[in-house]
C-alpha positions in Angstrom: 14.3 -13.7 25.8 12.1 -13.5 22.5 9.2 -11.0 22.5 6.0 -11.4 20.1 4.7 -8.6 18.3 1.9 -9.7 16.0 3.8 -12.1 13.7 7.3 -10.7 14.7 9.4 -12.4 17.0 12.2 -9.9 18.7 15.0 -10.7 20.0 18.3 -9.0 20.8 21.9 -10.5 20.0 25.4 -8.9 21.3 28.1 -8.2 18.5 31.2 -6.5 18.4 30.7 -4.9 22.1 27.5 -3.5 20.7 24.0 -5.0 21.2 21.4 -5.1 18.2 18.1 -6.6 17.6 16.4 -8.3 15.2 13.4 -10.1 14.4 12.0 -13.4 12.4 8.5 -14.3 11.2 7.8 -17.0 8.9 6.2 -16.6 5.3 5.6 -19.7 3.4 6.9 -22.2 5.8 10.3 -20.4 5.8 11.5 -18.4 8.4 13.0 -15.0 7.5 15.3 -13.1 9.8 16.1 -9.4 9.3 17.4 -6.9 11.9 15.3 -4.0 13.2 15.7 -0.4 12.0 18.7 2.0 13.1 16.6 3.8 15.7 16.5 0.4 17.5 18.8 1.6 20.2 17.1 -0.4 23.3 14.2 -3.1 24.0 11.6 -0.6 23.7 12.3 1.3 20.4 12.7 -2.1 18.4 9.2 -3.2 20.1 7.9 0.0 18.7 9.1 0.0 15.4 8.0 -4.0 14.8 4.7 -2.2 15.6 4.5 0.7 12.9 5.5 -2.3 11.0 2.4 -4.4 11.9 0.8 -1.3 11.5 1.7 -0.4 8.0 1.6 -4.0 6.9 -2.0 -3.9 8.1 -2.8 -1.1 6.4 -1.6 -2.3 3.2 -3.2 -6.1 3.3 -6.6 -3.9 4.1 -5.8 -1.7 1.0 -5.5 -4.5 -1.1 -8.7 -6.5 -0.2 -10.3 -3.0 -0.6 -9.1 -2.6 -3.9 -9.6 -6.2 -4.6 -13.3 -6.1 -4.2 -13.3 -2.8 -6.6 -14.2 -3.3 -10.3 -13.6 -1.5 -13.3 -16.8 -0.2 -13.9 -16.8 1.3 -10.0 -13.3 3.1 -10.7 -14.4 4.4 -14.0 -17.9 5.8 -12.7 -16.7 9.3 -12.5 -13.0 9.3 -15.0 -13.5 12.2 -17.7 -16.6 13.5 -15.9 -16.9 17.4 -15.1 -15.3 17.9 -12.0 -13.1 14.8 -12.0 -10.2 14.3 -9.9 -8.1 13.4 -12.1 -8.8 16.1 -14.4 -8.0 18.9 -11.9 -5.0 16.6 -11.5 -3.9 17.5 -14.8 -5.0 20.8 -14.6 -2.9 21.5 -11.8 0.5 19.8 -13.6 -0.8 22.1 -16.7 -2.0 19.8 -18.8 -5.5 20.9 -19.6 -7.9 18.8 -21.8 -10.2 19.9 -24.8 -14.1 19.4 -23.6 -14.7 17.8 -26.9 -11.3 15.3 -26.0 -13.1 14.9 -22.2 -16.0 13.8 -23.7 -15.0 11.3 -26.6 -12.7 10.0 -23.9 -16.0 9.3 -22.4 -17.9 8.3 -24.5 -15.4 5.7 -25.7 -15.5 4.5 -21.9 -19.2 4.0 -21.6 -19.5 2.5 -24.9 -16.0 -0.4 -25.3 -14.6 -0.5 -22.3 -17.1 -0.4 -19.6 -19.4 -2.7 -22.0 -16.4 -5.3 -22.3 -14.3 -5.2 -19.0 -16.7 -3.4 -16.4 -17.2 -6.2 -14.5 -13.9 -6.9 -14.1 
């Protein structure tokens, strides 16, 4: 008997004495069957790891529309400011930046790029 998790469709098959489960879903009007991860050991393990993979798979799609609706201008508001992330990135790996090279790496931000691609 198949069991629905989200898109996921689980269902158990016995091979070699030894019973293992899969799982299908279709993407693009094909259907795709793979087998469940090697904790899957009974019924209620593979029904839990089909749902960290809804999970992460949800987390990722919302990422990406996050991300999606971001535009280049937004990202770049704060790069090669004082106090930038990235900087103290850098700073942490060692690699320390001039303030004269911080700032013409700003400048040249505000005044091609942003100009050019920040609605991007």
């Amino acid at each position: 008997m198949a069991i629905t998790v989200g898109k996921y469709h689980l269902f158990e098959r016995e091979r070699r004495g030894s019973t293992y489960f899969y799982y299908w879903y279709e993407d693009q009007g094909k259907r795709i069957q793979k087998a469940c991860g090697h904790g899957c050991d009974d019924k209620r393990s593979a029904v839990a790891w089909l749902e960290d993979l809804l999970d992460a798979n949800l987390a990722g799609a919302k990422r990406k529309t996050a991300l999606s609706s971001l535009t280049i201008k937004d990202f770049a508001k704060d790069m090669f400011t004082e106090g930038a992330s990235r900087l103290a990135r850098w700073a942490a790996k060692g690699r320390v930046l001039k303030p004269q090279t911080i700032s013409q790496h700003r400048r040249h931000l505000s005044s091609y790029l942003l100009p050019k691609f920040g609605h991007l």
